[in-house]
C-alpha positions as a Python dict, from the first residue, in 0.01 Angstrom:
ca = {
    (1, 'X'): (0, 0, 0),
    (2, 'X'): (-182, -222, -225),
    (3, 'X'): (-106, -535, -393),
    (4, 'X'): (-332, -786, -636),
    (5, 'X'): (-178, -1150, -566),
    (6, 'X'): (-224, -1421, -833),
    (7, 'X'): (-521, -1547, -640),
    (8, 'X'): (-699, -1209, -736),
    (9, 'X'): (-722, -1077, -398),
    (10, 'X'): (-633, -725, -316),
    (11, 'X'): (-426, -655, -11),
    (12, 'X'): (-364, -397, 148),
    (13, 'X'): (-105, -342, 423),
    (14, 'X'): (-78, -39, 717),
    (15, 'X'): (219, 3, 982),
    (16, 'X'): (-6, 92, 1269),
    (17, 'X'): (-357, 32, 1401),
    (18, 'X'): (-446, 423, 1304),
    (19, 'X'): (-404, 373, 971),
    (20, 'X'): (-577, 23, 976),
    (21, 'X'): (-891, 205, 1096),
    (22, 'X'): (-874, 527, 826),
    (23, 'X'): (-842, 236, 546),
    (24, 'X'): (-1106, 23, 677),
    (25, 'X'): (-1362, 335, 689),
    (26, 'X'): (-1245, 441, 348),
    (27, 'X'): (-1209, 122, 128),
    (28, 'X'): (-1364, -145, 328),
    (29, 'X'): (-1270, -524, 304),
    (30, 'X'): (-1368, -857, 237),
    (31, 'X'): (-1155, -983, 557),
    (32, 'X'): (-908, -824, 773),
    (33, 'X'): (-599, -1001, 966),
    (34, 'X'): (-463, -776, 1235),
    (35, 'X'): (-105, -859, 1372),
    (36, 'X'): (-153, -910, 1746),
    (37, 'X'): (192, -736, 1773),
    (38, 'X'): (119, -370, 1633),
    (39, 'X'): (325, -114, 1727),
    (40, 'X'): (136, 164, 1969),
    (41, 'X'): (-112, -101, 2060),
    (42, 'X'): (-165, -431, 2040),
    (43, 'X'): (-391, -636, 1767),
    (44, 'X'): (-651, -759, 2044),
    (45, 'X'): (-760, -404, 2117),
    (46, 'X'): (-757, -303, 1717),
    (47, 'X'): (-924, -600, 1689),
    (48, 'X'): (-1228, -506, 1950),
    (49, 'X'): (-1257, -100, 1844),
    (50, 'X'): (-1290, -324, 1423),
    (51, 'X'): (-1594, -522, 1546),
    (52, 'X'): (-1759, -241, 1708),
    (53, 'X'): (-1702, -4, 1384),
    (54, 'X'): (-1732, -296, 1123),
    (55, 'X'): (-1967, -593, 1310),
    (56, 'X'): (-1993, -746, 900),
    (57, 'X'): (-1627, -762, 795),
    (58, 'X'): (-1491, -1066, 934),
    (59, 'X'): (-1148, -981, 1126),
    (60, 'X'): (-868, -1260, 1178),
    (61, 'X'): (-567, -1275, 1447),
    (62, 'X'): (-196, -1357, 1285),
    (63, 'X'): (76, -1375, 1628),
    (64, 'X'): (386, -1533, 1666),
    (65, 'X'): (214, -1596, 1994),
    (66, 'X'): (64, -1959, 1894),
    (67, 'X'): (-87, -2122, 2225),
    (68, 'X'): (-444, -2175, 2307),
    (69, 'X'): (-494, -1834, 2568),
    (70, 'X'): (-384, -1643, 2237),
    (71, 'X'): (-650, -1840, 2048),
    (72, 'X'): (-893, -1802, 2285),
    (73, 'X'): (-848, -1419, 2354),
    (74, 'X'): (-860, -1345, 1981),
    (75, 'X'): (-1231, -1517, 1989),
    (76, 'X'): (-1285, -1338, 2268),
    (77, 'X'): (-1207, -972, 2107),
    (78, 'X'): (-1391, -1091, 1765),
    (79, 'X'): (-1212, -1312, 1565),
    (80, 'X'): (-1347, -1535, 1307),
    (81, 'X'): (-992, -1679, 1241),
    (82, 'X'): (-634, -1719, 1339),
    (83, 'X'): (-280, -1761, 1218),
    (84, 'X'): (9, -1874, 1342),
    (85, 'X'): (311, -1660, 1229),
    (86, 'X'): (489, -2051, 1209),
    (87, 'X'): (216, -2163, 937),
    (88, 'X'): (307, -2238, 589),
    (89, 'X'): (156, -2029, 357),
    (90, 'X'): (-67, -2286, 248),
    (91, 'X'): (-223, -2316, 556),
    (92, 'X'): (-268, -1933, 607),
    (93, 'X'): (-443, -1932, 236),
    (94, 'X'): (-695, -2232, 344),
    (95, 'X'): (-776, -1997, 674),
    (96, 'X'): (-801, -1724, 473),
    (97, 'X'): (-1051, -1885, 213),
    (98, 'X'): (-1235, -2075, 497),
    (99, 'X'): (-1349, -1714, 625),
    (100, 'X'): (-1413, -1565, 307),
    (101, 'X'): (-1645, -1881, 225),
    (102, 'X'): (-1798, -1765, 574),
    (103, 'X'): (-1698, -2058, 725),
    (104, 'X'): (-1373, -2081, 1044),
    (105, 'X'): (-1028, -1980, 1028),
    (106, 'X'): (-931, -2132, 1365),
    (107, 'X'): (-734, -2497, 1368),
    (108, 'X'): (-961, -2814, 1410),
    (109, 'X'): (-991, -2871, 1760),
    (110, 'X'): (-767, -3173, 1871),
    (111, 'X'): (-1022, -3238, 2201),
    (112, 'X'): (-672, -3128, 2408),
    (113, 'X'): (-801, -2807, 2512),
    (114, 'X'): (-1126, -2769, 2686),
    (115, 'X'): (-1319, -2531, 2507),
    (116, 'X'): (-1380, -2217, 2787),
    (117, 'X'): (-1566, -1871, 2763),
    (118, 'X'): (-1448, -1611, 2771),
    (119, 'X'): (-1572, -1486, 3103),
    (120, 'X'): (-1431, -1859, 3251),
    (121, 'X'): (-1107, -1737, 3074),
    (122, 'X'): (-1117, -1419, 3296),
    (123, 'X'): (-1216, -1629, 3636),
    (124, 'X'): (-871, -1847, 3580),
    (125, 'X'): (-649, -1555, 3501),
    (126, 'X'): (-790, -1369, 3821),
    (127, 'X'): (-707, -1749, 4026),
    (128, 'X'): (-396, -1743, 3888),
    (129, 'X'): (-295, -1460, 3997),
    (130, 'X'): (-393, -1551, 4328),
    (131, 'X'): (-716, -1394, 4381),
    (132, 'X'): (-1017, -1536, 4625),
    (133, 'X'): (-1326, -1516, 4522),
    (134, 'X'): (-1458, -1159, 4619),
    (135, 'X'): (-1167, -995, 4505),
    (136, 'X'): (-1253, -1193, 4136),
    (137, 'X'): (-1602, -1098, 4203),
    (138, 'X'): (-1539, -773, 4263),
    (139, 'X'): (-1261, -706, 3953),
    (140, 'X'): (-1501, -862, 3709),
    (141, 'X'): (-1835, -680, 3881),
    (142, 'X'): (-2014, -1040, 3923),
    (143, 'X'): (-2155, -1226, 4206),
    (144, 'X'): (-1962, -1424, 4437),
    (145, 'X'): (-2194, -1733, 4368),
    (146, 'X'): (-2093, -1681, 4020),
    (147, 'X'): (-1764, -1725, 4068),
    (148, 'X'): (-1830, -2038, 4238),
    (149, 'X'): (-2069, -2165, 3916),
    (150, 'X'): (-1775, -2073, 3692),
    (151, 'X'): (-1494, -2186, 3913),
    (152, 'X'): (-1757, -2543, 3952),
    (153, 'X'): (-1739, -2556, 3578),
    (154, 'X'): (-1368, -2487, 3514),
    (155, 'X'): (-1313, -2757, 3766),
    (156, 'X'): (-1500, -2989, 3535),
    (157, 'X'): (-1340, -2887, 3242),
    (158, 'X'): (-1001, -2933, 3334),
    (159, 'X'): (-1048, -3207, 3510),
    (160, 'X'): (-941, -3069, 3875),
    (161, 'X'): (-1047, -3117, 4229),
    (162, 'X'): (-876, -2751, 4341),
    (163, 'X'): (-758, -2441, 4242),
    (164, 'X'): (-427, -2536, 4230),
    (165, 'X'): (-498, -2899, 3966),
    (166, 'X'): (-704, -2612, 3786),
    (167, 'X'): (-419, -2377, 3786),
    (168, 'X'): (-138, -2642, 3662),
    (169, 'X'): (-375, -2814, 3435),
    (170, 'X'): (-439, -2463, 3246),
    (171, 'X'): (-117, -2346, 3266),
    (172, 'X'): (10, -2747, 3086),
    (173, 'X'): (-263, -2668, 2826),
    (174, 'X'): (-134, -2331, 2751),
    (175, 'X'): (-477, -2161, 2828),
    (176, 'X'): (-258, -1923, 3095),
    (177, 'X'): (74, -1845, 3116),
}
């Protein structure tokens, strides 16, 4: 379905992630915003398969899911942007028009959250969970002193002394859940 709003843009919407792919192939887009909660799959793995099919067409994350992990993981699968379901439409038109001007959709950074990569993001999930370091070595296919360098550098980030200060620290920041 497609609709012209006053602004002049075109949308289009689809019901699943199948259909989001046959209309990207066929009509193309200026921007795309993928709705991490698609039914069949989810919006981070639409978003991935997007990138690799479309690396030039911008894609943004919309989720009811609104902490930083969610943030984070939509950077992580491609996104140039991200809405909160809560926002005001407003604010979901400025993200909108930031990206289109080729500029960020993502909320200023407030300094709260330390900013982490993705494969850092990975190493605290895996400690979370409980995991030493060769079983996080050998889930992520890394080197055990590479653990250590990112598990050194998550230390300093969140301003721990142990796994456990890193563990509650992320979890108060909403980087894990």
């Amino acid at each position: 379905m497609a609709q012209t709003l006053a602004r002049g843009w075109t949308v289009r919407s689809v019901d699943c992630a199948d259909a989001a792919c046959a209309a990207l192939a066929q009509t193309g887009a200026d921007v795309v915003v993928v709705d991490a909660g698609l039914p069949g799959r989810d919006g981070f793995s639409l978003m991935e398969e997007l990138k690799a099919l479309h690396p030039h067409i911008p894609l943004m994350l919309i989720s009811a899911r609104e902490d930083a992990a969610a943030r984070m993981r939509a950077q992580a699968c491609g996104a140039v942007g991200f809405i909160g379901k809560r926002e005001p439409p407003e604010v979901m038109v400025e993200r909108i028009e930031a990206v289109l001007a080729g500029g960020s959709g993502f909320e200023q950074d407030d300094g709260r959250v330390p900013a982490l990569t993705t494969r850092q993001v990975e190493v605290l999930e895996l400690l979370a969970e409980g995991h030493g370091n060769k079983e996080i070595r050998h889930r992520l296919g890394i080197a055990e002193r590479t653990v250590r360098a990112h598990l050194t550098e998550l230390f300093q980030a969140l301003g721990a002394q142990s796994r456990v200060q890193a563990i509650l620290r992320a979890r108060e920041l909403g980087l894990i859940a």
